[in-house]
C-alpha positions, -999 to 999 in steps of 0.1 A, spaced: -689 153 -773 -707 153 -806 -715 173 -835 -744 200 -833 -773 208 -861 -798 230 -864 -830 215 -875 -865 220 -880 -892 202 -863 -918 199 -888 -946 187 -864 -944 216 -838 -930 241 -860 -905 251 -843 -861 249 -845 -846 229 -827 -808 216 -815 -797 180 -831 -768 166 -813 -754 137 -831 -728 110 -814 -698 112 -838 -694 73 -857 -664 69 -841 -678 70 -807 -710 42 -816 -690 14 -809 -675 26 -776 -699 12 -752 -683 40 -723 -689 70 -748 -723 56 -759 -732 54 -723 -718 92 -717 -739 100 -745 -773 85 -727 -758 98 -691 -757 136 -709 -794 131 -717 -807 118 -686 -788 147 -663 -799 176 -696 -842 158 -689 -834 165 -652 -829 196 -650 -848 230 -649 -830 263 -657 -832 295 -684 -796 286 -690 -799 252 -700 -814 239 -733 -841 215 -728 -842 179 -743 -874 170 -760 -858 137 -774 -834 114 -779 -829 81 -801 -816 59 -828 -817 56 -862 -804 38 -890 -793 61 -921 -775 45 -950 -763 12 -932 -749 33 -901 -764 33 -865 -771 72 -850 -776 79 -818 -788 114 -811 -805 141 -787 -833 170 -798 -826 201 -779 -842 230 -774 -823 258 -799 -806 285 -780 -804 314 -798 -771 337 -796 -741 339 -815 -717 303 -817 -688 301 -798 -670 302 -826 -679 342 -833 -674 345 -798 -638 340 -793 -631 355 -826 -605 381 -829 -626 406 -838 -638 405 -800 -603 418 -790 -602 444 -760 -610 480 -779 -583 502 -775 -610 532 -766 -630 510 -738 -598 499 -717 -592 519 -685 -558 532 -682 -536 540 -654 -526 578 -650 -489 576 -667 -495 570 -707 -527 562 -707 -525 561 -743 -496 537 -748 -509 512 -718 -541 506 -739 -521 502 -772 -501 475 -753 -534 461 -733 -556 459 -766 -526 436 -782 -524 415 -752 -559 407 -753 -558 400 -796 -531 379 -790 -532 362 -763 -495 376 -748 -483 400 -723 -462 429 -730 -440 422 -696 -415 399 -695 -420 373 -670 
């Protein structure tokens, strides 16, 4: 819930994660209170896995209310580059059964790009 930046903190010179809470959500007292919720459990905890929070707030830019979190930045690729199809199952890195090894990892490396299965169900 919420759109992510990345952002430089000029102070500590350093990047960092700005989450922001999407306009629509501002006036929804239950999402704004999510929001805060998400902050509070983030400060609480301690773990490699889990971007820290250094901040969160309010602003007012051009006549509109933002409510948002500083995070630490985790580097890695997005999510989005992640599940891209490029990432599909390599036809020379499947293991194959005995019998047509060959065609089974033609049919397993299309499965895995498409998201389908070659038997019919």
């Amino acid at each position: 819930m919420g759109e992510v930046y990345r952002a430089a903190d000029g102070k500590l010179g350093r990047e960092v994660a700005v989450k922001v809470l999407p306009a629509a959500f501002v006036a929804d007292a239950e999402r704004l209170a999510r929001f805060e919720r998400e902050a509070r459990v983030l400060a609480s905890l301690s773990h490699p896995r889990i971007a820290g929070i250094f901040e969160i707030g309010r602003a007012r830019v051009e006549e509109r209310e933002i409510h948002y979190l500083v995070m630490e930045l985790a580097a890695g690729e997005t999510l989005a580059a992640r599940l891209a199809p490029a990432r599909c199952l390599s036809t020379r890195r499947s293991r194959s059964p005995r019998r047509s090894p060959r065609r089974w990892r033609r049919r397993t490396s299309a499965a895995w790009c498409t998201g389908t299965s070659s038997r019919a169900t």
